[in-house]
ZAMARGU-4260 file (C-alpha; in steps of 0.2 Angstrom, whole numbers, plus 5000, padded with zeros to 4 digits):
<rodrens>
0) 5000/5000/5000 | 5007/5017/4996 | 5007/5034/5003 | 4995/5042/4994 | 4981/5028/4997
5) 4984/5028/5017 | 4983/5045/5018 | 4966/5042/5008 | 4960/5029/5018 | 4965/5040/5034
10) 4954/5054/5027 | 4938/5043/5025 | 4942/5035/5043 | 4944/5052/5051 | 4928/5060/5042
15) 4917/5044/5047 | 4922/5044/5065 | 4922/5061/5067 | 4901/5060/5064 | 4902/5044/5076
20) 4909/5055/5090 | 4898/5067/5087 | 4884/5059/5087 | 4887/5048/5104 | 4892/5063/5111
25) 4876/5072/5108 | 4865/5057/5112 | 4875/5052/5129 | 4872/5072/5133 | 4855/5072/5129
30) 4850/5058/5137 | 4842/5052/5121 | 4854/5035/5116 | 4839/5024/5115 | 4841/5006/5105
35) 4827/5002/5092 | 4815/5018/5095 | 4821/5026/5077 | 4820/5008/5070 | 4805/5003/5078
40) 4798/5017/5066 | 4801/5005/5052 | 4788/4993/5052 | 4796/4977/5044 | 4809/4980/5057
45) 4798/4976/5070 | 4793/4958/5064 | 4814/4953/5060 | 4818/4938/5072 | 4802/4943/5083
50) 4795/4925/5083 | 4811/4921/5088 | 4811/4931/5104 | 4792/4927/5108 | 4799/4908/5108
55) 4813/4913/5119 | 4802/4924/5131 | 4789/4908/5131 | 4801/4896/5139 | 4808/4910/5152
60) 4791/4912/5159 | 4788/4892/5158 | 4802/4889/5168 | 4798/4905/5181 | 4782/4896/5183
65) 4787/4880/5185 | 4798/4888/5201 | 4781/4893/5206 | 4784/4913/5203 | 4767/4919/5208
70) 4759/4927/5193 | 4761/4944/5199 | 4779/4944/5200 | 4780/4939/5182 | 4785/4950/5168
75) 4772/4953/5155 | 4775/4944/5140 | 4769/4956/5127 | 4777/4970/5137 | 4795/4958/5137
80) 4794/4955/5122 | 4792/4973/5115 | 4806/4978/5126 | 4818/4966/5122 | 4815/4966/5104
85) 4816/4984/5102 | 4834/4983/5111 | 4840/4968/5102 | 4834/4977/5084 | 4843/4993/5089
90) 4856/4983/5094 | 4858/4975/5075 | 4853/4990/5066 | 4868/5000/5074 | 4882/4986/5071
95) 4885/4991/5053 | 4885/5012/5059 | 4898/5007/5071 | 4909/4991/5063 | 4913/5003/5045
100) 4927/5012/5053 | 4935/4996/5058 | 4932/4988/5044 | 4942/5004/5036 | 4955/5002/5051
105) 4958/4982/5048 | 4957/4985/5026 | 4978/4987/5025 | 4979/4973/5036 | 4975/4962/5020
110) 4991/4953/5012 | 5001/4970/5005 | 5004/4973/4989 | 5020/4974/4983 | 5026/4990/4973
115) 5033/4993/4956 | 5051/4986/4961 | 5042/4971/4968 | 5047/4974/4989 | 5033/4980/4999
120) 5029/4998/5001 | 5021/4999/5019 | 5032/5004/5036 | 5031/5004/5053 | 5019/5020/5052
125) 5006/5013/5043 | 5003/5001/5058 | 5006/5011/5071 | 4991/5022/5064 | 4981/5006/5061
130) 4985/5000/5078 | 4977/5016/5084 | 4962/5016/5072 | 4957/4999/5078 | 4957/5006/5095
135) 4947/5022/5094 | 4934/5013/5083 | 4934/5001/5098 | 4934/5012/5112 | 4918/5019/5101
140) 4911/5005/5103 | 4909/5004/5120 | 4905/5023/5123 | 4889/5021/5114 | 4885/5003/5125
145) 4889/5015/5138 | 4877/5031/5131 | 4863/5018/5127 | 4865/5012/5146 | 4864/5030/5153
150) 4849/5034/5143 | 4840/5018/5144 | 4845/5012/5161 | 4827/5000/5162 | 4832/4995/5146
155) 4849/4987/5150 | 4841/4980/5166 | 4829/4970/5156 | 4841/4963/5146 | 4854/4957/5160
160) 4839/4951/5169 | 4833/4940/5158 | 4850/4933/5154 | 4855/4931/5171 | 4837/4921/5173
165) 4844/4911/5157 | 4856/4906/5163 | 4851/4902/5180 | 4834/4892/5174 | 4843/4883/5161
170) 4846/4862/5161 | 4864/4856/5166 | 4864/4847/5150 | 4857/4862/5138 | 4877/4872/5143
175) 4890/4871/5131 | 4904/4858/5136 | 4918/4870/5136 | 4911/4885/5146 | 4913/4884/5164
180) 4897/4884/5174 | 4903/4896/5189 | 4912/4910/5177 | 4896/4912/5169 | 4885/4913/5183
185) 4899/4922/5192 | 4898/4936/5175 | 4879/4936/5174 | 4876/4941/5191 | 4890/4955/5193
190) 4882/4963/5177 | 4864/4961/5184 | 4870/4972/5198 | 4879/4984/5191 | 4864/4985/5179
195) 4853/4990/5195 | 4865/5002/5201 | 4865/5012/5184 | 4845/5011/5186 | 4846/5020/5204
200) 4858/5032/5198 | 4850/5037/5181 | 4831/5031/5182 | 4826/5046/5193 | 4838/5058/5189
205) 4821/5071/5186 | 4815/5068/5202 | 4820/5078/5220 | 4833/5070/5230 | 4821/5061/5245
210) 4815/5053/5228 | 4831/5047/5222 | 4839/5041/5238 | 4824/5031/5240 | 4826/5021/5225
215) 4846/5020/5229 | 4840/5011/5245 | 4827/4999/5236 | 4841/4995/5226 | 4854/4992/5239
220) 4840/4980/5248 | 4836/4972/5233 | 4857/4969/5229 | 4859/4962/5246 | 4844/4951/5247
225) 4852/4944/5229 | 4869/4941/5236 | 4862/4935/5251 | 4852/4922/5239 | 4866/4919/5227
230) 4879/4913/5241 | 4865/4900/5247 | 4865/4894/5230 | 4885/4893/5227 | 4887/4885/5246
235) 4873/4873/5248 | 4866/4859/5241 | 4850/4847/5238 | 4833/4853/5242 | 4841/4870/5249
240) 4850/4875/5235 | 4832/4873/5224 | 4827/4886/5237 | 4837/4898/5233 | 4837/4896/5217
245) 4818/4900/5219 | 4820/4914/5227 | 4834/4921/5214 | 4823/4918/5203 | 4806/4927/5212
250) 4817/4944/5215 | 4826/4944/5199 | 4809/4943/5190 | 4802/4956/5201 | 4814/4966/5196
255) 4811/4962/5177 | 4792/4965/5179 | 4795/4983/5182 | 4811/4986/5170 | 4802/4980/5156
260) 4787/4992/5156 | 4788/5003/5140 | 4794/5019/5144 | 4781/5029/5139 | 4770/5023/5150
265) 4781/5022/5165 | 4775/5036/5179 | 4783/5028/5193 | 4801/5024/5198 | 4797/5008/5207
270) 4811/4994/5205 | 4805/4979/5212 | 4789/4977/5221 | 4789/4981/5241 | 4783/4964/5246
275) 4798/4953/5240 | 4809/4967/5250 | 4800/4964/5266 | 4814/4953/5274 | 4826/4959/5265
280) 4842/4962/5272 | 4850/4981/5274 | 4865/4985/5265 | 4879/4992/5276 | 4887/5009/5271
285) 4877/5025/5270 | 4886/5032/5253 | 4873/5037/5240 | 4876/5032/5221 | 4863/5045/5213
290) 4876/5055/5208 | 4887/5051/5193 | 4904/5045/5197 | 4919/5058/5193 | 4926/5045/5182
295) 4911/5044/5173 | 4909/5065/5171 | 4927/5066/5167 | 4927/5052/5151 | 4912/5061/5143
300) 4920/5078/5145 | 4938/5071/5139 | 4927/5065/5124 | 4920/5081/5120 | 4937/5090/5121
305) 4947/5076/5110 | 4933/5079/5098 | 4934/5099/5097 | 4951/5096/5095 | 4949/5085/5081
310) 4937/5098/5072 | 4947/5112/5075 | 4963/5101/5069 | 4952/5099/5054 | 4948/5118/5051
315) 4968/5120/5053 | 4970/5105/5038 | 4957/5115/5027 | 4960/5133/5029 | 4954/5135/5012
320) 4938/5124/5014 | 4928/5142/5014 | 4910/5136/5023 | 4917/5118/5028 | 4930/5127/5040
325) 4916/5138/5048 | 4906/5123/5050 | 4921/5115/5059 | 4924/5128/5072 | 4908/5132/5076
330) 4905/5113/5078 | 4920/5112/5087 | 4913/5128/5099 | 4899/5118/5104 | 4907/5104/5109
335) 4918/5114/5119 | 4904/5122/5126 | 4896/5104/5131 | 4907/5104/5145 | 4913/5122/5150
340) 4896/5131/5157 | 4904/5149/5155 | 4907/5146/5135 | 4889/5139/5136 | 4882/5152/5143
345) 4891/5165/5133 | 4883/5152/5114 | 4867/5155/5123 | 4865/5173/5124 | 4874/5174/5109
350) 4859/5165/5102 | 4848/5173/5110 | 4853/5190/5104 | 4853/5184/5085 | 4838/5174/5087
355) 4830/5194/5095 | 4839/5202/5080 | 4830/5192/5068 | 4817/5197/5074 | 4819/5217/5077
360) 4821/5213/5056 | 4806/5204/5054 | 4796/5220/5062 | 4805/5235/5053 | 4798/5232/5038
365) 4780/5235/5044 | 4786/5252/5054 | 4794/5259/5038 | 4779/5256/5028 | 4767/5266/5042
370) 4779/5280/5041 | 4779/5279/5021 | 4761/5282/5021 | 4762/5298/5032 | 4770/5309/5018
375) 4758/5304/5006 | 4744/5309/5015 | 4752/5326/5020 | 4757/5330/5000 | 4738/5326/4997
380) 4733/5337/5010 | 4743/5350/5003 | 4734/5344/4985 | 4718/5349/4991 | 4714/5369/4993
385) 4699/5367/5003 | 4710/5356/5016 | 4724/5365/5015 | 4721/5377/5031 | 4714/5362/5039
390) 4723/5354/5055 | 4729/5336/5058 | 4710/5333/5069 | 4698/5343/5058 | 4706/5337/5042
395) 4690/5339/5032 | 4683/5354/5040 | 4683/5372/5031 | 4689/5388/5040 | 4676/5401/5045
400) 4677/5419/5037
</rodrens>
């Protein structure tokens, strides 16, 4: 591969993961990364591999009932399977969005060709700046897992709940023979509680604090009660192990009875029913998790930075690009602006005052054709001998004497 194409196939890679940062960035912001609501607007979309999830939600509940999960505690199966099929679709329709730029990255890693004196033209570089595509596409990857997660927190809670529940309810002879039993359970249940903790700390993020602490304590409970039950399954054995895997099974589908209400119907930020938390135990530590870790804050604003870099780097590259540049810096601007409140503040009265200018514009027009009409009406005044000696209020009257 010569020069001339890497720097070619850099320029494509750049320009499509510059949109991709962009545009993760301004869903994580808004809160508004949710899988399969734009497709779901597609209406063939909705019946791809839909069978296939009601089959699959069919033998969850089978299994819930034959651990003798009382109805109520039950997920609803239309609701299920609307929920998890809107995720799973959103899930596919994004993969080919978010796997071009690595497909862009891995391309020179194909057998080189060899140049015109027959000994290969690539060096050292040209991996190196593979190596580092490969990881940015990558690290993209999991910062829209992560924005979908933020923005969808009921929604990633459904779906680890009802793979944890998989994978709990599911036949010793139905596993694979090369995956180990206790990893598996082990990696299903620490995602399952993280899932609940992103729930707590993002699900009620409207709502005043008395609110949201309440739902962190519902969640710790319901996270102890879970580890409580899940170290009398790993450590016992017999008709007390199918205890608790009964009672796993009971809380983990009240949880998922409340996770996979459709959002726009969900007024209340319940998440498990108060019942199945009556002997729960309390979790020790007072420290609340509303609050979004510093780590957390301080990715999403490094994000925004590396990608105003990036588009003012690009406005340097193309100081000739005439509107392209402007674009560029004002986009770069905002992005700044996404997480230095001052700059924001300053974009928004700067707004404001254009958006008022406009319409001081839109108004002149009318006042200079009111004052237009004045002069025309004095000259015709003037016109007129009999109103000449006439004032402005007895315009039409005649003098006396």
């Amino acid at each position: 591969m010569t020069w001339t194409a890497f720097k070619e196939l850099s320029f494509y890679w750049t320009s499509w993961t510059l949109f991709e940062v962009l545009w993760i960035g301004l869903l994580w912001t808004s809160r508004s990364r949710v899988p399969g609501r734009a497709v779901y607007w597609i209406r063939p979309a909705r019946r791809v591999r839909r069978r296939a999830c009601e089959g699959r939600i069919e033998t969850l509940l089978g299994k819930l009932e034959h651990r003798r999960v009382p109805a109520e505690d039950r997920p609803d199966k239309e609701q299920l399977v609307d929920r998890w099929h809107r995720i799973v679709a959103g899930r596919c329709a994004s993969v080919p969005f978010q796997v071009v730029p690595v497909l862009i990255a891995v391309g020179p890693m194909l057998p080189l060709r060899p140049g015109p004196d027959g000994g290969s033209v690539a060096s050292l570089w040209m991996f190196a700046g593979i190596a580092v595509y490969g990881t940015v596409s990558i690290a993209l990857m999991a910062a829209d897992e992560r924005a979908a997660a933020v923005s969808d927190p009921a929604g990633l809670v459904t779906v680890r709940a009802a793979l944890f529940l998989e994978g709990l309810l599911e036949e010793p002879e139905a596993r694979r023979p090369q995956e180990s039993a206790l990893d598996t359970h082990g990696k299903a249940f620490r995602r399952l509680c993280r899932a609940l903790r992103t729930q707590a700390r993002y699900l009620p993020r409207e709502l005043p604090s008395a609110a949201r602490e309440r739902v962190r304590q519902d969640t710790e409970r319901l996270i102890a009660a879970l580890t409580q039950e899940n170290e009398r399954y790993l450590f016992s054995e017999g008709s007390d192990r199918e205890t608790a895997v009964d009672e796993l099974a009971r809380l983990v589908s009240g949880a998922l009875r409340h996770s996979s209400r459709p959002r726009d119907s969900r007024d209340s930020p319940v998440v498990i029913g108060a019942h199945l938390l009556s002997g729960a135990p309390t979790p020790d530590g007072t420290v609340g998790v509303t609050e979004e870790p510093l780590w957390s804050r301080l990715r999403r604003w490094v994000g925004w930075l590396v990608a105003a870099a990036a588009l003012f780097a690009g406005a340097v590259v193309l100081p000739g690009g005439g509107a392209a540049t402007e674009v560029l810096v004002l986009a770069g601007l905002f992005s700044v602006a996404a997480v230095f409140p001052p700059l924001r503040a300053v974009l928004g009265r700067a707004v404001a005052g254009l958006s008022r200018t406009a319409q001081d514009r839109d108004v002149e027009p009318a006042t200079d054709d009111r004052s237009a009409q004045r002069p025309e009406l004095s000259s015709a005044r003037a016109a007129c001998p009999n109103c000449a000696d006439g004032s402005g209020v007895t315009g039409g009257s005649r003098t006396v004497g």
